[in-house]
C-alpha positions as CSV (number, residue, x, y, z in Angstrom):
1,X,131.6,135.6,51.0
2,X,129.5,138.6,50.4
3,X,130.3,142.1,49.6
4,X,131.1,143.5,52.5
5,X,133.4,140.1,53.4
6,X,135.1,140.6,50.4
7,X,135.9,144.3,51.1
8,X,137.0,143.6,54.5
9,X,139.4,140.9,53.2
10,X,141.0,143.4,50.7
11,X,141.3,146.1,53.1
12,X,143.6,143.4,55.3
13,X,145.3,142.3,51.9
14,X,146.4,146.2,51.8
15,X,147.1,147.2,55.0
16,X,149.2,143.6,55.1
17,X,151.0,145.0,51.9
18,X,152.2,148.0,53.4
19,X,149.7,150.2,52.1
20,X,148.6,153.2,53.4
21,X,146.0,152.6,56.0
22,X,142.4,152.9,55.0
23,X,140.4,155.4,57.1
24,X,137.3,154.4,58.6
25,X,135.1,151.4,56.9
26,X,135.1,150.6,53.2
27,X,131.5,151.4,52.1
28,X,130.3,148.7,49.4
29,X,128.6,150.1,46.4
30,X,125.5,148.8,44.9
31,X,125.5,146.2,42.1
32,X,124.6,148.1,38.5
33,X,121.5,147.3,37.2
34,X,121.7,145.4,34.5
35,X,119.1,144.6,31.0
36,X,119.7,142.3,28.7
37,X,119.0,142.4,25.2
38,X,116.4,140.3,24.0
39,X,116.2,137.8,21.0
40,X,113.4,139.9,19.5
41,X,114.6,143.0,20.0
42,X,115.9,144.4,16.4
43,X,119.3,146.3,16.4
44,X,119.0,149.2,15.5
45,X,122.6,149.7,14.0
46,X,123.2,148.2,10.1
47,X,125.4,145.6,9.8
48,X,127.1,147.0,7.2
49,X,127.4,150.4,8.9
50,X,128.8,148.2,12.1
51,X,131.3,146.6,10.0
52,X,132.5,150.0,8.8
53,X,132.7,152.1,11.6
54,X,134.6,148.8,14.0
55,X,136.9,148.6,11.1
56,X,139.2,151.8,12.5
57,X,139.8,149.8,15.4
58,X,143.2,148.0,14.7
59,X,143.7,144.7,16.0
60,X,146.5,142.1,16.2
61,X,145.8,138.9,14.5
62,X,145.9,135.0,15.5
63,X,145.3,131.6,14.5
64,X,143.7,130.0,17.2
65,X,144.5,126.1,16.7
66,X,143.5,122.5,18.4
67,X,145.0,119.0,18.2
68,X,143.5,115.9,16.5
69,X,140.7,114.6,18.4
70,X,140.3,111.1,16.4
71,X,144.0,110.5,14.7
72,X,145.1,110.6,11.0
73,X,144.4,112.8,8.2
74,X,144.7,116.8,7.8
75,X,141.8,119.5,8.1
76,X,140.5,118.9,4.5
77,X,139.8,115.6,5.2
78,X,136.1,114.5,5.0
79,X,136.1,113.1,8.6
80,X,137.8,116.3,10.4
81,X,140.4,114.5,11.3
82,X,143.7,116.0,12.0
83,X,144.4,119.1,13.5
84,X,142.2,122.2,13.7
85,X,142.9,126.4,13.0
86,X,141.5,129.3,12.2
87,X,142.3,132.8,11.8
88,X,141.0,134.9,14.5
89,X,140.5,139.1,15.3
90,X,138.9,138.8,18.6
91,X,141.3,137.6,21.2
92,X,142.0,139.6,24.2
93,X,143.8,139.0,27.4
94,X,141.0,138.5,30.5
95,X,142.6,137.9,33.2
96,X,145.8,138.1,35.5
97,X,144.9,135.7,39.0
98,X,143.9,133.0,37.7
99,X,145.8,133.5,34.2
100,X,142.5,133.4,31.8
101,X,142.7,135.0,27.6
102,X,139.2,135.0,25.7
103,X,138.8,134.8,21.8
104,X,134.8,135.0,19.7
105,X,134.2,132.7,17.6
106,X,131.0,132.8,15.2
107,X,128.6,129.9,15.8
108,X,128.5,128.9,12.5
109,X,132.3,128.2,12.1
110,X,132.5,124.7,11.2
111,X,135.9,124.4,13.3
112,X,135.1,125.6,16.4
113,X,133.4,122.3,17.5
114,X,136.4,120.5,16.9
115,X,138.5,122.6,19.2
116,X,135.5,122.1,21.8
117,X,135.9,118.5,21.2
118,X,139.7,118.8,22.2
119,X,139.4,121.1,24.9
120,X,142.6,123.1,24.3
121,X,143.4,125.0,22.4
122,X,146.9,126.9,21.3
123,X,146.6,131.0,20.3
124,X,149.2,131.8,17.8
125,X,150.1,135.8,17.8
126,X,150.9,136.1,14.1
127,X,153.8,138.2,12.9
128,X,154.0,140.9,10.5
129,X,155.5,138.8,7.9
130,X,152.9,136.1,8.3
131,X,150.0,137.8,6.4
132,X,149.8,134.6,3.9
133,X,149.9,132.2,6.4
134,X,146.9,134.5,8.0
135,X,145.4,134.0,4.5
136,X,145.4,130.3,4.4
137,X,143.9,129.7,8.1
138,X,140.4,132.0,6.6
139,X,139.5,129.8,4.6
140,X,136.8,126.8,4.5
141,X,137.0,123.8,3.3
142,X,140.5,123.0,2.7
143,X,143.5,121.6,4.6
144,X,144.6,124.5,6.4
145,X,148.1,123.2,7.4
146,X,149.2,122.1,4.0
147,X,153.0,123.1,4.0
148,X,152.6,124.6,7.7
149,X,155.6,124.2,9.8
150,X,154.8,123.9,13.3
151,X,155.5,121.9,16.3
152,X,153.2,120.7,19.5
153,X,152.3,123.1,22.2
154,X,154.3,121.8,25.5
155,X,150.8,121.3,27.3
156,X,147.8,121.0,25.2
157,X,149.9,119.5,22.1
158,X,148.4,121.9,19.9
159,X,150.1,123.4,16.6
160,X,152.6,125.8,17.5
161,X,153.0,127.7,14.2
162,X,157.1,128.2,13.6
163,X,157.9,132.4,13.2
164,X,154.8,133.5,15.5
165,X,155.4,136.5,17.7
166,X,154.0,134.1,20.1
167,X,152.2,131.3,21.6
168,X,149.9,130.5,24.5
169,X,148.8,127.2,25.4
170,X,145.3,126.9,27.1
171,X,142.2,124.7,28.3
172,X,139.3,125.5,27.5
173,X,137.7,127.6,31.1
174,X,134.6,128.3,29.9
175,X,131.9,129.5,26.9
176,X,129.6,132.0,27.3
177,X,127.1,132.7,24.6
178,X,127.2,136.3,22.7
179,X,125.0,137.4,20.0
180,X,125.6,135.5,16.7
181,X,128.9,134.6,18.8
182,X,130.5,132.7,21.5
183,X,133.1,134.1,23.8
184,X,135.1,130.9,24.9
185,X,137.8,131.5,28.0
186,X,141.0,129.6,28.2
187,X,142.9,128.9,31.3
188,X,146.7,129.5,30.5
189,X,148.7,126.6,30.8
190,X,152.1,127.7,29.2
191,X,153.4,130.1,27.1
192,X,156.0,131.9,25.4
193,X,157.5,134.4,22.4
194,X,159.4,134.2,19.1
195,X,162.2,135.2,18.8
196,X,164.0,138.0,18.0
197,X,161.3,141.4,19.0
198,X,158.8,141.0,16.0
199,X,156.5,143.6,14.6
200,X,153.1,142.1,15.1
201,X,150.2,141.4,12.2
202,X,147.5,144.1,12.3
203,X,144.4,144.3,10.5
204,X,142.9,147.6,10.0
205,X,139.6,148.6,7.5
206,X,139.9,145.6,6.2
207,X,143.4,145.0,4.9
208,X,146.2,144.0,6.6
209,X,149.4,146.9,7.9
Protein backbone atom coordinates (compact mmCIF):
# COMPACT_ATOMS: atom_id res chain seq x y z
CA UNK A 1 0.00 0.00 0.00
CA UNK A 2 1.35 3.35 -0.88
CA UNK A 3 0.89 6.66 0.63
CA UNK A 4 -1.90 7.77 -0.60
CA UNK A 5 -3.65 3.98 0.12
CA UNK A 6 -2.57 4.29 3.45
CA UNK A 7 -4.21 7.75 3.94
CA UNK A 8 -7.29 6.78 2.38
CA UNK A 9 -7.53 3.80 4.73
CA UNK A 10 -7.16 6.07 7.85
CA UNK A 11 -9.55 8.53 6.75
CA UNK A 12 -12.19 5.41 6.66
CA UNK A 13 -10.67 4.19 10.08
CA UNK A 14 -11.87 7.85 11.40
CA UNK A 15 -14.89 8.54 9.82
CA UNK A 16 -15.81 4.65 10.95
CA UNK A 17 -14.84 5.76 14.59
CA UNK A 18 -17.12 8.48 14.73
CA UNK A 19 -14.81 11.16 14.02
CA UNK A 20 -15.51 14.27 12.65
CA UNK A 21 -15.67 14.03 8.96
CA UNK A 22 -12.57 14.96 6.98
CA UNK A 23 -13.19 17.69 4.40
CA UNK A 24 -12.17 17.21 0.99
CA UNK A 25 -9.05 14.69 0.19
CA UNK A 26 -6.10 14.08 2.60
CA UNK A 27 -3.08 15.54 0.83
CA UNK A 28 0.11 13.17 1.40
CA UNK A 29 3.23 14.99 2.30
CA UNK A 30 6.56 14.31 0.99
CA UNK A 31 9.03 11.86 2.57
CA UNK A 32 11.96 14.05 4.54
CA UNK A 33 15.11 13.87 3.01
CA UNK A 34 17.24 12.07 4.73
CA UNK A 35 21.63 11.80 5.10
CA UNK A 36 23.31 9.58 6.91
CA UNK A 37 26.36 9.92 8.75
CA UNK A 38 29.26 8.36 7.46
CA UNK A 39 31.97 6.08 9.09
CA UNK A 40 34.58 8.65 8.15
CA UNK A 41 32.95 11.53 9.10
CA UNK A 42 34.62 12.77 12.54
CA UNK A 43 32.07 14.00 15.25
CA UNK A 44 32.48 17.00 15.97
CA UNK A 45 31.24 16.93 19.67
CA UNK A 46 33.90 15.48 22.58
CA UNK A 47 33.08 12.60 24.09
CA UNK A 48 33.63 13.74 27.23
CA UNK A 49 31.74 16.97 26.70
CA UNK A 50 28.74 14.44 25.30
CA UNK A 51 28.94 12.54 28.40
CA UNK A 52 28.52 15.68 30.49
CA UNK A 53 26.00 17.58 28.96
CA UNK A 54 23.48 13.97 28.34
CA UNK A 55 24.16 13.40 32.01
CA UNK A 56 21.15 16.14 33.04
CA UNK A 57 18.80 13.97 31.34
CA UNK A 58 17.44 11.64 34.13
CA UNK A 59 16.58 8.16 33.29
CA UNK A 60 14.97 5.18 34.94
CA UNK A 61 17.18 2.23 35.29
CA UNK A 62 16.93 -1.68 34.25
CA UNK A 63 18.60 -4.94 34.14
CA UNK A 64 17.88 -6.33 30.89
CA UNK A 65 18.26 -10.26 31.47
CA UNK A 66 18.27 -13.69 29.23
CA UNK A 67 17.86 -17.37 30.06
CA UNK A 68 20.56 -20.07 29.84
CA UNK A 69 21.17 -20.94 26.32
CA UNK A 70 23.52 -24.24 27.02
CA UNK A 71 22.33 -25.40 30.84
CA UNK A 72 24.36 -25.37 34.08
CA UNK A 73 26.61 -23.01 35.66
CA UNK A 74 26.13 -19.08 36.63
CA UNK A 75 27.36 -15.94 34.58
CA UNK A 76 31.02 -16.16 35.95
CA UNK A 77 31.47 -19.30 34.66
CA UNK A 78 34.10 -19.76 31.95
CA UNK A 79 31.75 -21.20 29.40
CA UNK A 80 28.81 -18.43 29.79
CA UNK A 81 26.64 -20.74 30.91
CA UNK A 82 23.77 -19.82 33.00
CA UNK A 83 21.74 -16.94 32.76
CA UNK A 84 22.55 -13.56 31.36
CA UNK A 85 22.07 -9.50 32.83
CA UNK A 86 23.11 -6.37 32.67
CA UNK A 87 22.31 -3.07 33.84
CA UNK A 88 20.93 -0.89 31.27
CA UNK A 89 20.06 3.30 30.82
CA UNK A 90 18.70 3.19 27.40
CA UNK A 91 15.33 1.48 27.27
CA UNK A 92 12.39 3.13 25.98
CA UNK A 93 8.92 2.09 25.15
CA UNK A 94 8.54 2.06 20.89
CA UNK A 95 5.61 1.07 20.20
CA UNK A 96 1.73 0.59 21.00
CA UNK A 97 0.09 -1.73 17.83
CA UNK A 98 2.12 -4.14 17.63
CA UNK A 99 3.45 -3.92 21.43
CA UNK A 100 7.33 -3.30 20.65
CA UNK A 101 10.14 -1.63 23.73
CA UNK A 102 13.81 -0.91 22.48
CA UNK A 103 16.93 -0.87 24.74
CA UNK A 104 21.14 0.04 23.22
CA UNK A 105 23.43 -1.94 24.00
CA UNK A 106 27.25 -1.23 23.22
CA UNK A 107 28.83 -3.64 20.86
CA UNK A 108 31.48 -4.55 22.81
CA UNK A 109 29.35 -5.88 25.82
CA UNK A 110 30.43 -9.25 26.17
CA UNK A 111 26.72 -10.27 27.30
CA UNK A 112 24.76 -9.10 24.76
CA UNK A 113 25.57 -12.05 22.39
CA UNK A 114 24.28 -14.36 24.83
CA UNK A 115 20.95 -12.75 25.01
CA UNK A 116 21.06 -12.82 21.01
CA UNK A 117 21.69 -16.39 21.35
CA UNK A 118 18.45 -16.80 23.45
CA UNK A 119 16.34 -14.61 21.68
CA UNK A 120 14.31 -13.16 24.68
CA UNK A 121 14.93 -11.41 26.72
CA UNK A 122 13.17 -10.10 30.23
CA UNK A 123 13.56 -5.92 31.10
CA UNK A 124 13.60 -5.53 34.76
CA UNK A 125 12.31 -1.70 35.84
CA UNK A 126 14.54 -1.47 38.96
CA UNK A 127 13.23 0.21 42.07
CA UNK A 128 14.45 2.93 44.18
CA UNK A 129 15.68 0.69 46.76
CA UNK A 130 17.54 -1.56 44.35
CA UNK A 131 20.62 0.70 43.62
CA UNK A 132 23.07 -2.35 44.79
CA UNK A 133 21.46 -4.75 42.92
CA UNK A 134 21.95 -2.08 39.97
CA UNK A 135 25.53 -2.12 41.14
CA UNK A 136 26.16 -5.82 40.78
CA UNK A 137 24.52 -6.23 37.21
CA UNK A 138 27.60 -3.33 35.91
CA UNK A 139 29.98 -5.29 36.30
CA UNK A 140 32.31 -7.74 34.07
CA UNK A 141 33.49 -10.66 34.76
CA UNK A 142 31.70 -12.09 37.61
CA UNK A 143 28.59 -14.02 38.36
CA UNK A 144 26.06 -11.41 38.23
CA UNK A 145 23.27 -13.37 40.06
CA UNK A 146 25.17 -14.53 43.06
CA UNK A 147 22.59 -14.20 45.94
CA UNK A 148 19.89 -12.76 43.30
CA UNK A 149 16.34 -13.82 44.04
CA UNK A 150 14.39 -14.09 41.08
CA UNK A 151 11.95 -16.30 39.38
CA UNK A 152 11.31 -17.21 35.42
CA UNK A 153 9.54 -14.81 33.21
CA UNK A 154 6.01 -16.53 32.28
CA UNK A 155 6.98 -16.54 28.47
CA UNK A 156 10.60 -16.15 27.61
CA UNK A 157 11.73 -17.94 31.13
CA UNK A 158 14.03 -15.14 31.76
CA UNK A 159 15.06 -13.93 35.34
CA UNK A 160 12.48 -11.96 36.84
CA UNK A 161 14.31 -10.05 39.51
CA UNK A 162 11.96 -10.26 43.00
CA UNK A 163 11.12 -6.30 44.28
CA UNK A 164 11.29 -4.72 40.61
CA UNK A 165 8.83 -2.00 39.88
CA UNK A 166 8.35 -4.17 36.97
CA UNK A 167 8.80 -6.69 34.34
CA UNK A 168 8.34 -7.14 30.70
CA UNK A 169 8.93 -10.29 28.88
CA UNK A 170 9.92 -9.99 25.16
CA UNK A 171 11.41 -11.68 21.89
CA UNK A 172 13.81 -10.33 20.29
CA UNK A 173 11.85 -8.14 17.02
CA UNK A 174 14.70 -6.84 15.53
CA UNK A 175 18.49 -5.09 15.76
CA UNK A 176 19.34 -2.22 14.06
CA UNK A 177 22.88 -1.01 14.12
CA UNK A 178 23.65 2.61 15.82
CA UNK A 179 27.00 4.18 16.13
CA UNK A 180 29.28 2.33 18.60
CA UNK A 181 25.70 0.77 19.50
CA UNK A 182 22.98 -1.48 18.68
CA UNK A 183 19.31 -0.70 19.18
CA UNK A 184 17.71 -4.22 19.60
CA UNK A 185 13.57 -4.25 19.55
CA UNK A 186 11.54 -6.63 21.59
CA UNK A 187 8.09 -7.82 20.79
CA UNK A 188 6.07 -7.81 24.18
CA UNK A 189 5.05 -11.04 25.16
CA UNK A 190 3.80 -10.51 28.82
CA UNK A 191 4.16 -8.23 31.41
CA UNK A 192 3.45 -6.90 34.70
CA UNK A 193 4.29 -4.63 38.06
CA UNK A 194 5.56 -5.01 41.63
CA UNK A 195 3.81 -4.52 44.02
CA UNK A 196 2.78 -2.04 46.08
CA UNK A 197 3.28 1.79 43.85
CA UNK A 198 7.23 1.88 43.98
CA UNK A 199 9.38 4.90 43.47
CA UNK A 200 11.53 4.04 40.53
CA UNK A 201 15.65 4.02 40.29
CA UNK A 202 16.89 7.07 38.50
CA UNK A 203 20.29 7.95 37.48
CA UNK A 204 21.14 11.47 37.04
CA UNK A 205 24.99 13.12 36.40
CA UNK A 206 26.26 10.12 37.12
CA UNK A 207 24.91 8.97 40.54
CA UNK A 208 22.03 7.43 41.41
CA UNK A 209 18.58 9.69 43.12
Amino acid sequence: MGHAGMAAAAVRYLRSAGAPTVAGPVEVLPRPDLRAVGDDERAPVDQTEFRRVLGNFATGVTVVTAPPTNGGGGEGAGDGAGPAGFACQSFSSLSLDPPLVCFMVGRTSTTWPRIARAGVFCVNVLGAHQGDLCRGFAVSGADKFAGVVYDGAPVSGSPRLAGAAAWIDCTIHAVHTGGDHLIVVGRVDALGTGDGDMAPLLFHKGRFL
